[in-house]
Wavefront OBJ file of the C-alpha trace (Angstrom):
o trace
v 147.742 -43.449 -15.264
v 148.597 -47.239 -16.276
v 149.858 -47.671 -12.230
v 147.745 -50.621 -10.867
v 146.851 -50.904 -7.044
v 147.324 -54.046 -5.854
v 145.466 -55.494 -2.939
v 147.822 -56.237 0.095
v 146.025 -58.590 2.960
v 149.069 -57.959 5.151
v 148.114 -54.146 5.880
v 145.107 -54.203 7.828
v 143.438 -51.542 9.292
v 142.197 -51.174 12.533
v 140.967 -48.378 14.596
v 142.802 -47.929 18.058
v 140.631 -45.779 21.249
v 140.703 -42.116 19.610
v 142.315 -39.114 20.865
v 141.665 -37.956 24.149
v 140.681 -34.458 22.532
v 139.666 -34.407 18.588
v 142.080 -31.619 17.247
v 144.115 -30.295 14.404
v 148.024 -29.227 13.456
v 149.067 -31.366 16.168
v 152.320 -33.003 16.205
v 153.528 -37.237 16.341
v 156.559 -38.602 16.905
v 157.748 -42.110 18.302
v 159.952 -42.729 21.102
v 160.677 -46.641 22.703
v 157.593 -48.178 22.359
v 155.145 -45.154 22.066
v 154.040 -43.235 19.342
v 153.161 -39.842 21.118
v 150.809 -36.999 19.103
v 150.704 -33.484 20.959
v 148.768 -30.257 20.891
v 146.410 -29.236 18.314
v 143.656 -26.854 17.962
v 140.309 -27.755 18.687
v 137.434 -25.608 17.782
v 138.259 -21.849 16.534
v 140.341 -20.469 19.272
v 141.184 -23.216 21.484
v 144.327 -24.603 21.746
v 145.263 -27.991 22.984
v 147.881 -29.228 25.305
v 147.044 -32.691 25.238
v 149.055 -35.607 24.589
v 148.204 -38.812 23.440
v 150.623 -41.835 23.544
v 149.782 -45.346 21.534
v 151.858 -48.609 23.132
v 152.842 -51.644 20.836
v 149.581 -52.976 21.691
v 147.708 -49.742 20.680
v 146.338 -49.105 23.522
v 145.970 -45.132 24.771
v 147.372 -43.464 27.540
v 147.505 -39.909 28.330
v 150.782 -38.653 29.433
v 151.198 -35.314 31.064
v 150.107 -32.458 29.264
v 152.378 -30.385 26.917
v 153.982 -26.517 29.487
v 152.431 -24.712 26.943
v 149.143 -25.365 25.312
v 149.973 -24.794 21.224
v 149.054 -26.042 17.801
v 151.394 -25.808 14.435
v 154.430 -26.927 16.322
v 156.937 -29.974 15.559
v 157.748 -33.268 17.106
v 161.128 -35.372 16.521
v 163.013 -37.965 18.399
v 166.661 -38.015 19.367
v 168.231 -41.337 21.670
v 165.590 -41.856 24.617
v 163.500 -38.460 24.139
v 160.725 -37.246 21.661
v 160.868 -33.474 21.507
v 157.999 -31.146 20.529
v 158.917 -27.877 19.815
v 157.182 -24.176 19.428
v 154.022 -23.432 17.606
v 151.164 -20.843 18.204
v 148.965 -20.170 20.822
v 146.162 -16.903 20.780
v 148.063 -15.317 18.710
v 151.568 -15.760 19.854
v 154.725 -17.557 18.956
v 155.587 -20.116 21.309
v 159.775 -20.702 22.295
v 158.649 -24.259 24.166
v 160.136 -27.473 24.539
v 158.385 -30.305 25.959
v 160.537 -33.587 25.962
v 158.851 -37.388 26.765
v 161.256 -40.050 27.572
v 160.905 -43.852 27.013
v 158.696 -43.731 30.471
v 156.993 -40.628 28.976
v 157.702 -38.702 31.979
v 157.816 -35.461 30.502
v 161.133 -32.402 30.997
v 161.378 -29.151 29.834
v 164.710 -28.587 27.984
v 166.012 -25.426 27.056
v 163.732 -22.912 25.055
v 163.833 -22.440 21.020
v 166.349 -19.816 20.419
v 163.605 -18.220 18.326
v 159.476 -18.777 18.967
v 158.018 -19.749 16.044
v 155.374 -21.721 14.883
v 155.360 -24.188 11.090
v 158.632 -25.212 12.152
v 160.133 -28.431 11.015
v 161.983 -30.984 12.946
v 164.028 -34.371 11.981
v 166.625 -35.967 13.215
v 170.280 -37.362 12.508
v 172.987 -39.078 14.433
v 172.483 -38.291 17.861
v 170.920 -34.542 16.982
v 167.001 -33.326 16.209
v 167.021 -30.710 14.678
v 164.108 -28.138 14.176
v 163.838 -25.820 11.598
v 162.383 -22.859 9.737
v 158.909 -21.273 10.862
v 157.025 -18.111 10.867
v 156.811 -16.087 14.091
v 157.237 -12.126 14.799
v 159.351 -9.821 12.068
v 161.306 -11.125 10.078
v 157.958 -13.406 9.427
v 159.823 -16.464 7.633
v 162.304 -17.963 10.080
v 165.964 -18.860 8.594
v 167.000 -20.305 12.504
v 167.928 -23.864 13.122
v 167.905 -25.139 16.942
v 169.937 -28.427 17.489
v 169.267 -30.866 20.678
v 171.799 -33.617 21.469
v 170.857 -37.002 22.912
v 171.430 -35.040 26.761
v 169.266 -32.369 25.393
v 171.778 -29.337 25.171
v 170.680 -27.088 22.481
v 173.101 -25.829 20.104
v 172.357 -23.776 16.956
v 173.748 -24.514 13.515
v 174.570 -22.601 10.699
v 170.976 -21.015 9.716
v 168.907 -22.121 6.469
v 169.804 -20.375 3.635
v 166.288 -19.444 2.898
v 164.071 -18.125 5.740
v 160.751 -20.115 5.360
v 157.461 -21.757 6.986
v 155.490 -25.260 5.900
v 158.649 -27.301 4.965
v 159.681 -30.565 5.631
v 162.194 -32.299 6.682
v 163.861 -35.689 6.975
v 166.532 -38.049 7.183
v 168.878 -40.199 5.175
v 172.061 -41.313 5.919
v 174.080 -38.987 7.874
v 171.989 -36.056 6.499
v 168.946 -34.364 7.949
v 167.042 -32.564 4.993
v 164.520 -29.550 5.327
v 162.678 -28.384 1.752
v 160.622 -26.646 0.481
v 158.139 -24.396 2.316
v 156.924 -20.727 1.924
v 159.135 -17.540 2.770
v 159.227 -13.843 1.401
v 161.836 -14.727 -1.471
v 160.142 -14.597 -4.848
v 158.569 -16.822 -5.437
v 156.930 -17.057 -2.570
v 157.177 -21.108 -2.845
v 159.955 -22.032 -2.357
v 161.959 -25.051 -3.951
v 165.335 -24.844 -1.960
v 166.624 -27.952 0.324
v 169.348 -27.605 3.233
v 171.335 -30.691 4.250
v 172.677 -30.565 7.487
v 174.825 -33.772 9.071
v 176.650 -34.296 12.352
v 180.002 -33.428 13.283
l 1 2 3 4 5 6 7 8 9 10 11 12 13 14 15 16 17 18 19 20 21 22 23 24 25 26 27 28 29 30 31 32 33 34 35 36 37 38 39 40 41 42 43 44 45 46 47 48 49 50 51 52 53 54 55 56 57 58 59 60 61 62 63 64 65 66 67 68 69 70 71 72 73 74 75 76 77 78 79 80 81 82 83 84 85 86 87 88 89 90 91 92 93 94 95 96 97 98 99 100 101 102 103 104 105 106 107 108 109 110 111 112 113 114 115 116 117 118 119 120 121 122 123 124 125 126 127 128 129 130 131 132 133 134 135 136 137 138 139 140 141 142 143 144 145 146 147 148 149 150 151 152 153 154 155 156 157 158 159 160 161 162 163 164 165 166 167 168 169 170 171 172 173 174 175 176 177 178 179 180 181 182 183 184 185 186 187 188 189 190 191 192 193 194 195 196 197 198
């Protein structure tokens, strides 16, 4: 490759107080002035309902805990909540909603319409949307759970691909999900759903 990496003295680095429980396949999202990361596993079968919230200042705080302990679920914001949605736990597909307001005091909105875990989630307009997943038969999810800015959930039209390990974002008035792995052949799959607000 000819690309050149420039040095930039206006990103600098630091290290804020670590996590208040070392984990993996958690999930972050940002909501006011806190950037929140939730869940995780830590170790081989433990699974974490810890969350972590950074300030402006980076400094830590630990909010209250995630309902359901879980790792492999999603997190997305949507007005004055961050939402973090399904995932797995021993073996089982978690339906769960955990929302954190701009005081991260933490509600419990209305349950996925489908648990799954490798779910997606982005947001557009005054919606978050979560996507996708694998969970019980059919394994690859095609359902799409919608949560408005009083966090009623709704559910859209479904993907037209069931599948786990996309991604989604946002741009403009669309919310995008691609990509991910399902049962079509091939197994990976290239397909992209736009969704965008009434």
């Amino acid at each position: 490759s000819d690309a050149v990496d420039a040095y930039d003295p206006s990103l600098t680095r630091s290290t804020p107080t670590a996590l208040s429980v070392a984990r993996h396949h958690l999930a972050g999202a940002s909501v006011g002035n806190y950037a929140l990361f939730a869940g995780g596993q830590h170790g081989s079968s433990s699974y974490s309902d810890a969350v972590d919230a950074y300030d402006t200042s980076l400094t830590r705080s630990t909010p209250t805990a995630l309902s359901v302990a879980r790792h492999r679920l999603a997190g997305a914001s949507v007005g004055n909540h961050v939402l973090f949605a399904g995932g797995e736990y021993v073996s089982s597909y978690s339906d769960a909603v955990d929302a954190y307001d701009t005081s991260l005091t933490r509600s419990t909105p209305t349950a996925l319409s489908v648990a799954r875990r490798e779910l997606a989630g982005t947001s557009v307009g005054n919606y978050v949307l979560f996507a996708g997943g694998a969970g019980s038969e059919p394994t690859y999810k095609d359902t799409v759970d919608a949560y408005d800015t009083s966090l009623t959930r709704s559910t859209p039209t479904a993907l037209s691909v069931g599948r786990s390990l996309l991604a989604g974002a946002s741009v403009g008035n669309y919310a995008l999900f691609a990509g991910g792995y399902g049962s079509s052949s091939p197994d990976y799959q290239d397909t992209v759903d736009a969704y965008a607000p009434p």
